[in-house]
C-alpha positions in Angstrom: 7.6 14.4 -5.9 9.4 12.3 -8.4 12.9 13.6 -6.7 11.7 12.5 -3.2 10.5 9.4 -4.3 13.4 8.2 -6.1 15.8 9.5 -3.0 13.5 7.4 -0.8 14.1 4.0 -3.1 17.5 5.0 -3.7 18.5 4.7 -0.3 16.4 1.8 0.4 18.6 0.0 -2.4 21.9 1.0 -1.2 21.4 0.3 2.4 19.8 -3.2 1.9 22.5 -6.0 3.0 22.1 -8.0 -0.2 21.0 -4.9 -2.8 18.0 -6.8 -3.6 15.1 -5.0 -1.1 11.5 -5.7 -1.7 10.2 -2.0 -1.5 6.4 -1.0 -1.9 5.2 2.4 -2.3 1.9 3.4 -1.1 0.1 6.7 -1.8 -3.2 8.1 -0.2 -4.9 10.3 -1.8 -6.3 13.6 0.2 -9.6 14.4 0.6 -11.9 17.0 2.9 -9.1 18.7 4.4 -6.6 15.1 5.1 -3.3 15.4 3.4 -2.1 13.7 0.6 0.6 10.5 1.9 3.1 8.5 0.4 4.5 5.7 1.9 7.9 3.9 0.8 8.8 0.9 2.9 11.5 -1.7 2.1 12.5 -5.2 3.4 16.0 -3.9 5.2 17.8 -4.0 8.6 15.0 -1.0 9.6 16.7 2.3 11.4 17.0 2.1 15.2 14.9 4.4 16.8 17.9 6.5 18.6 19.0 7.4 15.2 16.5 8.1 13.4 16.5 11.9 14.4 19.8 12.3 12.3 19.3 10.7 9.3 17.8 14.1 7.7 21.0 16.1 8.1 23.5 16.4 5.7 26.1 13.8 5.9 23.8 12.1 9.1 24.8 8.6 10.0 23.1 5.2 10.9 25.6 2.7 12.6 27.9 4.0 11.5 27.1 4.2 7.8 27.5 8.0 6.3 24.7 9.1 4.4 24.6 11.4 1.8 22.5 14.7 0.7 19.5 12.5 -0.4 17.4 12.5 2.7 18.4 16.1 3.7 17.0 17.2 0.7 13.8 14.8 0.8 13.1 16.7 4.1 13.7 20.1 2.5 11.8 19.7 -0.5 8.8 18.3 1.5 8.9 20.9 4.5 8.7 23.4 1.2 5.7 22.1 0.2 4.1 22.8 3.6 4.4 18.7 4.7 6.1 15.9 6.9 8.3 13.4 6.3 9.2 10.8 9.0 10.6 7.3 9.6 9.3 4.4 11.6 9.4 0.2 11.4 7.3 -1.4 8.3 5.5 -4.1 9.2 7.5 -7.3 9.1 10.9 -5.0 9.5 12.9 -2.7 7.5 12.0 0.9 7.1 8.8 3.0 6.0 8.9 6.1 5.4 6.0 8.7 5.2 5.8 11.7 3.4 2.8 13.9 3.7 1.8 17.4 2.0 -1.8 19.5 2.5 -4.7 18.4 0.3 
């Protein structure tokens, strides 16, 4: 977990306009069969929805901005463990994303 979550800051850092995101993570334990979830959202320019099915591909872009190996191998390490990972708007803007594994 400690490689996803730093991959999941790490990109919230270096895609912020002013390097200086506000980024909370949230985890949620599981419990009678729920999965276990983290949460990382940040303060950033958010990921349009019509790109957000690329940004786990090697090399995937966003507006143009190349991305390296670090998502791509957030989704691989969590699709190992049997679990999701996905992107969608935090509250207030920026991103949030959402990784979660069996309990």
């Amino acid at each position: 977990m400690d490689i996803v979550l730093r991959n999941l800051i790490d990109n919230a850092v270096k895609h912020h306009p002013h390097r200086t995101p506000t980024i909370s993570v949230t985890y949620r334990p599981g419990a009678g069969g729920r999965a276990h979830v983290v949460e990382v959202a940040d303060d950033g320019p958010g990921i349009p929805p019509e790109r957000r099915d690329t940004l786990f591909r090697p090399g995937g872009t966003v507006a143009g901005e190349e991305r390296g190996m670090g998502l791509a191998m957030v989704r691989r390490l969590v699709d190992g463990w049997g679990g999701t990972v996905d992107v969608a708007d935090a509250p207030g803007g920026g991103a949030l994303f959402r990784v979660a594994w069996p309990g």
